[in-house]
N, C-alpha and C positions, 0 to 999 in steps of 0.2 A: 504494500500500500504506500502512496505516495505521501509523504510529507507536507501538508498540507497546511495552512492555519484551520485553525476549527470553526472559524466563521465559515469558510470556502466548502466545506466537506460536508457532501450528503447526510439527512437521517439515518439511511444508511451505512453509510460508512464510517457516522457516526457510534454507533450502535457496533461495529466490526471491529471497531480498531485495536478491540483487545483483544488479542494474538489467541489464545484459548477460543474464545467464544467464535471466532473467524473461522477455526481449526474444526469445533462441531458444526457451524453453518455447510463449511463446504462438503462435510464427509457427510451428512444427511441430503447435500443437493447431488452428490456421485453415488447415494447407497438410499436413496429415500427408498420407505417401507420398511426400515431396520427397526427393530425396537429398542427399548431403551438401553438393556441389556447388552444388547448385541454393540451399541453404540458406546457403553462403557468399558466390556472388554476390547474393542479393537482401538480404542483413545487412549484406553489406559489414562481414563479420569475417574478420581471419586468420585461415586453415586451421588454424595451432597453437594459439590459442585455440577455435575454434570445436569441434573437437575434444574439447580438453578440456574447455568443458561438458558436450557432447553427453554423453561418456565419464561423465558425475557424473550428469547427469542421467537417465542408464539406470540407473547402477549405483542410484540411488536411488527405482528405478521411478518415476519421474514424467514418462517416456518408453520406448520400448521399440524396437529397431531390430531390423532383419533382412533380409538378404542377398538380395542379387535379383541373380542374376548375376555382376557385377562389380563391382554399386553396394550401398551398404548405404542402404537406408530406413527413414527415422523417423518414428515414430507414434506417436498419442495414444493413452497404456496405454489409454482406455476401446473399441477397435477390438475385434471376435474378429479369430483366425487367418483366416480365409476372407475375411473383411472387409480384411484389409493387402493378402493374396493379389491380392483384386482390385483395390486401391486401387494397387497396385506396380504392374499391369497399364493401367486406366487414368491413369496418372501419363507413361505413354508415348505421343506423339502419337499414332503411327500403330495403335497395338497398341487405342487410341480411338476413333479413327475407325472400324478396324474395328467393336469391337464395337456403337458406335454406330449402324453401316450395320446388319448384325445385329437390333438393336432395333427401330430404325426399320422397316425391309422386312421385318420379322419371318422373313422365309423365304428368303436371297438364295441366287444361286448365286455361284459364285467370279468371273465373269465380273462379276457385279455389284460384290460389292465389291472386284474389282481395278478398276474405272473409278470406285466412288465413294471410294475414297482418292487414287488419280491413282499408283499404284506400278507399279511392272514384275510381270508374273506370277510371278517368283520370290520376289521379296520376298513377295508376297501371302503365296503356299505359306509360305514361313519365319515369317510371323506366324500364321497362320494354323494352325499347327504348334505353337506356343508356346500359344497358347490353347486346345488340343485340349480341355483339360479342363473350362473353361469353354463350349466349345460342343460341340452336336451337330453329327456329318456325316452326310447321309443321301445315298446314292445314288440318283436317278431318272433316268429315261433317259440312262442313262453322262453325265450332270452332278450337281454335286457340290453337293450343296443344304445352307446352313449356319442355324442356329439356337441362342438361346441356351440353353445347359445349369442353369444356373444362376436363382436368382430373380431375374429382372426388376426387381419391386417395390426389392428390396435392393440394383440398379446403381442405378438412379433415385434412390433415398435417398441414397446415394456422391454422386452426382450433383448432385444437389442443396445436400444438404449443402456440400460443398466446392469450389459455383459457381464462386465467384470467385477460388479459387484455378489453376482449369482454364483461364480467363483466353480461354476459345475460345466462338467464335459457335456452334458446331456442339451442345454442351452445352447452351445456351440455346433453340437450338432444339428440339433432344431433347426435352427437360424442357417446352416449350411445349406442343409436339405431346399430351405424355403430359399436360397438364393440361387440354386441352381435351377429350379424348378418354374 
């Protein structure tokens, strides 16, 4: 950041200029959907600090957080709502994989993607359950055939976007597949 008098320098830059707090803005605008957790082990900040940016940084929209079960996730205010939605959702390994299986086989049955994540059939059902919304179920011959509900284009851009935050080969293949294709 440039040296600035403080008359001259943005609310925001105001608001950044302290080295810490700059440090959690950018890693939440390169890894947005991480939770909090996630964002104190790879800072390696105290929970009671890290907190309290997070807390200033919402409160001064230059972040924005939201509750995902038990965890709250933080995002770069430029996301839509359906865009966190789904970024909360693949920020989940397996809740990933699924939809990834999903993408890839365009049309899987449960059979499929319970063998291509490696889960037990109940776990499957229980994710599978949580992403209703995101995906279609259709029934054909008394199997359960899945699909996704939602634009494609718009996971793949998630996807994309926020590669190397996903930190997974599965990702990289996804994204291959759909570039040569």
């Amino acid at each position: 950041m440039v040296n600035m008098p403080p008359k001259f320098l943005s609310k925001k830059d105001k608001i950044l200029k302290l080295e810490k707090r700059r440090e959690i803005y950018e890693f939440v605008n390169k890894n947005s959907g991480c939770h909090f957790r996630d964002i104190e082990r790879k800072l390696r900040i105290p929970g009671t600090s890290l907190r309290y940016h997070l807390n200033y940084l919402t409160k001064h929209n230059l972040l924005s957080a939201e509750k995902f079960g038990n965890n709250v996730r933080y995002f770069s205010k430029e996301l839509t709502s359906e865009n966190k939605q789904l970024l909360g959702l693949l920020r989940q390994n397996s809740m990933r994989k699924i939809v990834l299986c999903i993408l890839k086989k365009k049309n899987c049955t449960f059979e499929d993607v319970a063998e291509f994540v490696n889960l037990s059939p109940s776990t499957v059902s229980f994710y599978l359950k949580k992403l209703e919304p995101s995906i279609i179920k259709r029934i054909f011959n008394k199997k359960s055939h899945y699909s996704i509900a939602i634009d494609e284009k718009e996971i793949l851009n998630l996807l994309i976007t926020y590669k190397e935050s996903f930190m997974d080969k599965l990702v990289n293949n996804v994204i291959e597949m759909w570039d040569v294709s």
